[in-house]
C-alpha positions in Angstrom: 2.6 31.1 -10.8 -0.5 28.8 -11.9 0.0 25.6 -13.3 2.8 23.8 -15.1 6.2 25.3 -16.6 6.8 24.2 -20.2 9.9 22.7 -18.3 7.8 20.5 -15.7 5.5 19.3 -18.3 8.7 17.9 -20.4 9.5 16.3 -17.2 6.2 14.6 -16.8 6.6 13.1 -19.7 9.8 11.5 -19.3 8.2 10.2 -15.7 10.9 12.4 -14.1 9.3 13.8 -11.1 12.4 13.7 -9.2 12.0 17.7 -9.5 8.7 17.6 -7.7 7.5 18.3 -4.2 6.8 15.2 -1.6 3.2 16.8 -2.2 3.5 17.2 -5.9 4.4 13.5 -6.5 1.7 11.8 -4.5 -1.0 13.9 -6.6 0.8 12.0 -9.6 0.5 8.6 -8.2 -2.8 9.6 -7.4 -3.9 10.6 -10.7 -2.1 8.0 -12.4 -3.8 5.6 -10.3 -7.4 7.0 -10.9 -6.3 7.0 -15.0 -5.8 2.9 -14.8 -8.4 -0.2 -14.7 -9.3 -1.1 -12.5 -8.6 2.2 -10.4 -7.1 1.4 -7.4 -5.4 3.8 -4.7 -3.8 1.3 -2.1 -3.7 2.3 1.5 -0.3 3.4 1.4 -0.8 6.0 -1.3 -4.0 7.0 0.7 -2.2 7.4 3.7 0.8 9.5 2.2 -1.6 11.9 0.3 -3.2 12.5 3.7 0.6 13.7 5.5 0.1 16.2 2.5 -3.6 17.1 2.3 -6.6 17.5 4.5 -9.6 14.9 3.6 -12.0 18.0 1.8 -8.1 19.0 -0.3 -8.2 15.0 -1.2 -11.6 15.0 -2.3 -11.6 18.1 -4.1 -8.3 16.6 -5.6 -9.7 13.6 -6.9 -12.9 15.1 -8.7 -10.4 17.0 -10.2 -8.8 14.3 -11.6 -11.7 11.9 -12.6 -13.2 15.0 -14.4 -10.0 15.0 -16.4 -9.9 11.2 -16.8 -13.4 11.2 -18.2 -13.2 14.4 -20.7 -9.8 12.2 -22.2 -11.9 9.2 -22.4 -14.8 11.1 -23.8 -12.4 12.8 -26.2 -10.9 9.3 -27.1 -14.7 7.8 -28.0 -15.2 10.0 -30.5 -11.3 10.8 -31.7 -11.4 14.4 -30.9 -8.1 15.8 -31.1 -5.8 18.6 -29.6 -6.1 22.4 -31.5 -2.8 22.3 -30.6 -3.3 25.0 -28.0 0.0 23.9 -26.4 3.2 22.0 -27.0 6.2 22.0 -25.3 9.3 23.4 -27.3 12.2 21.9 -27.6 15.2 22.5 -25.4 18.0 23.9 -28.1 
């Protein structure tokens, strides 16, 4: 499977990542940490994303991730808004 269940997404939200890999959850630091400012990813996060990924994976990561960061920003500049391609449904 590619990407995110509609069920790992709700759980993103929530900052629930209890149901993620070791792996899984040092991305999200990671990309939470490249979203703030100043970005800062301390040593310690460095050093556990490397017991998970090789230094090309980490840099091929990251790129990922600041391309993200600066298509929301963009977006944010000039208020474009989701099509509303995707939304989680509700649990029933």
């Amino acid at each position: 499977m590619y990407g995110l269940s509609d069920d790992e997404i709700a759980a993103l939200l929530r900052d629930d990542v209890a149901r993620f890999s070791a792996a899984e959850r040092a991305l999200i630091r990671m990309a939470d940490a490249l979203s703030g400012a100043p970005v800062n990813v301390s040593d310690e996060l460095y050093a556990e994303l490397r017991r998970h990924f090789s230094e090309e994976e980490l840099i091929e990561l990251a790129a990922d991730a600041a391309q993200e960061n600066y298509r929301a920003r963009w977006n944010r500049v000039f208020d474009v808004g989701s099509e509303a391609l995707y939304c989680v449904i509700p649990q029933r």
